[in-house]
C-alpha positions in Angstrom: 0.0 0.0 0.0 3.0 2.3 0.2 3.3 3.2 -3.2 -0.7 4.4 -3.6 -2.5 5.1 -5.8 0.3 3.2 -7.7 1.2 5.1 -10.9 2.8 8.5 -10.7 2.3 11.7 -12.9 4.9 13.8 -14.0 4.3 17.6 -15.2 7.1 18.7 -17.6 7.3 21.8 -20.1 7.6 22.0 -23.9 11.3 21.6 -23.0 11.2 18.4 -21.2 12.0 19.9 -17.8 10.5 18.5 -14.8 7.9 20.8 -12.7 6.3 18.1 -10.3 5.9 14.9 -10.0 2.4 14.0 -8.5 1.1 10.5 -6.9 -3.1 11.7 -6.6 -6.3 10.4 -7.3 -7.7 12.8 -9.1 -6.8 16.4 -10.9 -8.8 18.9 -12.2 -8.7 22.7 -13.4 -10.8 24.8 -11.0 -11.3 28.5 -12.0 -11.1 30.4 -8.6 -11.6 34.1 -10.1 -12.6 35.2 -13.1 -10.8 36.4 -16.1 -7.4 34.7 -15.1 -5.9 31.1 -15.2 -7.4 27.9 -14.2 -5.8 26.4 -11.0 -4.7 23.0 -10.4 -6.6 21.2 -8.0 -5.1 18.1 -6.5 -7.0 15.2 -4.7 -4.2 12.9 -2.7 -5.2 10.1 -0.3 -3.6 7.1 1.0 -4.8 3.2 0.8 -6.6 3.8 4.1 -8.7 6.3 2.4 -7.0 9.6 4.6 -6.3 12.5 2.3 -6.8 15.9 1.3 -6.5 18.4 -1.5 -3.8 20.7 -3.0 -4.3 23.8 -5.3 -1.4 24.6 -7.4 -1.7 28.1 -9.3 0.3 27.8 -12.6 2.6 30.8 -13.3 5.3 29.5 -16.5 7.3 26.5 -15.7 6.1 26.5 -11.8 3.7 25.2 -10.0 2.8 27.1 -6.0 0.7 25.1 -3.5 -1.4 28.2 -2.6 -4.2 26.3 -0.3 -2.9 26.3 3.5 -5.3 23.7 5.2 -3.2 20.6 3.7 0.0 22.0 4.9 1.6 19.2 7.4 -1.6 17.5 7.1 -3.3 19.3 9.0 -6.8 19.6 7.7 -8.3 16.6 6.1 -10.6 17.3 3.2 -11.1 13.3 2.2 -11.9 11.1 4.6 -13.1 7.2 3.8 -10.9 5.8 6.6 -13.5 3.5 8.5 -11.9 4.3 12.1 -14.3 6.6 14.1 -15.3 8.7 11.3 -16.0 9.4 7.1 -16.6 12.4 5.6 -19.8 12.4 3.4 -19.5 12.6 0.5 -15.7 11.5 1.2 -14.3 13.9 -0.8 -15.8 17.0 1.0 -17.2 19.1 -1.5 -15.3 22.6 -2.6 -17.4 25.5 -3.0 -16.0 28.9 -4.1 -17.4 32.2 -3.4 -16.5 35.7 -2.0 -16.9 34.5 2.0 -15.8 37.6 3.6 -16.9 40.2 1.0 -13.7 41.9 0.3 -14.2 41.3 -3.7 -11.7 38.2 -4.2 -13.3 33.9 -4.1 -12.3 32.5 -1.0 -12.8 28.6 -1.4 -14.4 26.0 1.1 -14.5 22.4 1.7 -18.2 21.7 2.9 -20.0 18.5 3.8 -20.4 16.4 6.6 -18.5 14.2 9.4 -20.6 11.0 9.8 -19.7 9.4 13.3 -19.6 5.3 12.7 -18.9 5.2 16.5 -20.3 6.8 19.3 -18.1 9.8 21.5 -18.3 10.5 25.1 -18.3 13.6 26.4 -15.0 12.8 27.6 -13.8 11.7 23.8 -14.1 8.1 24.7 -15.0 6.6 21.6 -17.8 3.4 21.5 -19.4 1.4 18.8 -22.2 0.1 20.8 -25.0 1.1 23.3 -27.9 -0.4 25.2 -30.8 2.0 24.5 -33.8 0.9 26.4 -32.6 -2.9 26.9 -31.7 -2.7 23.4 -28.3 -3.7 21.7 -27.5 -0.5 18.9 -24.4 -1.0 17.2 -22.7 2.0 15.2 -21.3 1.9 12.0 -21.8 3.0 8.4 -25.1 2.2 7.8 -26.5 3.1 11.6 -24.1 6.6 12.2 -24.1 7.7 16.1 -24.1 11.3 14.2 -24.0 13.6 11.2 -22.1 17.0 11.8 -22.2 19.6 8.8 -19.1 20.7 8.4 -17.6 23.6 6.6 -13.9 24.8 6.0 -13.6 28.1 4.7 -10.0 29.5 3.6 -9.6 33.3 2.8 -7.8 34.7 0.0 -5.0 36.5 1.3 -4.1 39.4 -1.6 -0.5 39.6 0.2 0.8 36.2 0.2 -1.8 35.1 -2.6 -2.8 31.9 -0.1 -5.9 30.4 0.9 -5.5 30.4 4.8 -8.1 29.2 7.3 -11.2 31.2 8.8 -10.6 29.6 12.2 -8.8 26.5 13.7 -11.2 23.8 12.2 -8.9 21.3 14.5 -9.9 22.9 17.8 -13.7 23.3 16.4 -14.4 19.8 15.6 -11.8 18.2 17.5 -10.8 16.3 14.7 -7.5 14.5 16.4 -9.1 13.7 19.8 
């Protein structure tokens, strides 16, 4: 499972020279604002089914990661890892629009965290329950919970990054 998803992409120039080489599920051209270039968008996952996106803006021969929630893995934007959570649909769903009104896109990831086990107030997870002398069992099929989720990232006109709105790790406690 190391080498996942098992084939490798390389992005060269007219020239031959090497700009990246990608290992990802899935690519496609996103247009962010209007009236400029299309941006790379990046879907990367391992066997387990963790992953997360990448947005590349193209400038010549270069390629910039510009989207700051998947730096050091720290916001997971595909999730189909059957531990104590999926993300439905498991790639999250990126919608772009001017969130904070200051006349650029910002982009978000929105969809929802489906709980396959149950969580203690505590953060003890559980996959089963006795409900009024009844057995119920968690899982895929029979969530303990839906939780919308939404992670916004803000055009920043200085560093030309998406960065977060908030600490999305704090608010849904995803590493508990």
């Amino acid at each position: 499972m190391v080498e996942f998803p098992w084939k490798y992409q390389l992005l060269l120039t007219t020239e031959g020279k090497l700009v990246k080489t990608f290992s990802a599920q899935r690519y496609d051209f996103v247009q962010i604002f209007p009236n400029q270039n299309p941006f790379l968008l990046v879907v990367v996952a391992t066997a387990k089914g963790n992953g997360g996106h990448e947005i590349y803006k193209i400038s010549t021969d270069t390629l910039e990661n510009v989207y700051e929630g998947y730096y050091n893995y720290k916001i997971q934007t595909y999730d189909a890892h059957q531990d104590h959570t999926i993300y439905e649909p498991n790639e999250l769903t990126l919608k772009i629009k001017d969130y904070n009104n200051d006349g650029f896109n910002d982009i978000a990831f929105v969809g929802k965290i489906v709980l396959i086990q149950g969580r203690t107030k505590n953060g003890i997870w559980f996959d089963y329950e006795i409900i009024n002398g009844d057995t119920v069992t968690y899982s895929i099929d029979n969530p303990f919970e839906k939780i919308p989720v939404e992670f916004i990232f803000l055009y920043d006109k200085q560093t030309e990054h998406f960065k977060a709105k908030e600490d999305y790790e704090k608010k849904y406690r995803l590493f508990d």
